[in-house]
C-alpha positions in Angstrom: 26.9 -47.3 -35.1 23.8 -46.9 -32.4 24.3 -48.1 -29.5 21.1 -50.1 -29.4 22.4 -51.7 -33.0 25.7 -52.7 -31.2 24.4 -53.8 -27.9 21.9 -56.2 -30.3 25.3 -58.2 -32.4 26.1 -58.2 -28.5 23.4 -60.1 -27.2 22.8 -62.4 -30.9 27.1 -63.0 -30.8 27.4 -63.5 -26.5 25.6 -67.7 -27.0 28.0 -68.7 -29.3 30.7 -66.9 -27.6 29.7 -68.6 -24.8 30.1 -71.7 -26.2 33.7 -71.2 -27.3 34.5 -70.3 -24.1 33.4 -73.5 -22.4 34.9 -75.5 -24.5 38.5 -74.2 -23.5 38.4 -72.0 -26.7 38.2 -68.4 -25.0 41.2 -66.9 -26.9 39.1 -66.9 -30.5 36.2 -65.3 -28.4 38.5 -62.7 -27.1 39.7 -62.4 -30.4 36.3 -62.0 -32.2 35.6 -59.1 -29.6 38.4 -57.3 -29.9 38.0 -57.1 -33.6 34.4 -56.3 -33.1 35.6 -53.2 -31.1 38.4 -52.4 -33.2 36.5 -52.2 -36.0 33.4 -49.8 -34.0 36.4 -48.0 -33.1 37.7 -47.5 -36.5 34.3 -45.8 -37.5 34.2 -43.2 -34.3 37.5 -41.7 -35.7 36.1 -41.4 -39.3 33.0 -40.1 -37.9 34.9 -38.0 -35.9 37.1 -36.9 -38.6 34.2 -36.0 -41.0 33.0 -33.9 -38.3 35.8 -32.3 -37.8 37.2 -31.5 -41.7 33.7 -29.7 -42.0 33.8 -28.0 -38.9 37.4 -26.4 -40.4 35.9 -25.7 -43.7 32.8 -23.5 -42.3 35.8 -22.1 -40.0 38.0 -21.5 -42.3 39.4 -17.4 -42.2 39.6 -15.7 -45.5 42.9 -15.1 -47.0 43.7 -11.1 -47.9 45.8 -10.8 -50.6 47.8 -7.3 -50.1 48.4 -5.4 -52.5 52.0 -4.9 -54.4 53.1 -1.9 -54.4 
């Protein structure tokens, strides 16, 4: 995800978040973030991944077979 896209549900989620936190309820807005991260997370490492796996492909070393003699 951009950065700009993720620093927008940032600003839209921080009111309400806000909110839970003043009224005593900080531990569900903790909660919500730490999911939120979790799941940004999550998509790095399959991003990451992707990258990777096609990076090894193009890579990749023929095998030789030898001969039998």
């Amino acid at each position: 995800m951009k950065v700009s896209r993720m620093l927008i549900i940032l600003l839209i989620s921080a009111w309400p978040l806000y909110i839970l936190y003043t009224h005593s309820l900080g531990a569900i807005s903790f909660l919500l973030l730490a999911i939120f991260f979790l799941v940004m997370a999550i998509k790095e490492m399959k991003a990451l991944k992707e990258v990777n796996k096609t990076e090894t492909e193009i890579a990749k070393p023929e095998k030789i077979r030898r001969n039998s003699r």
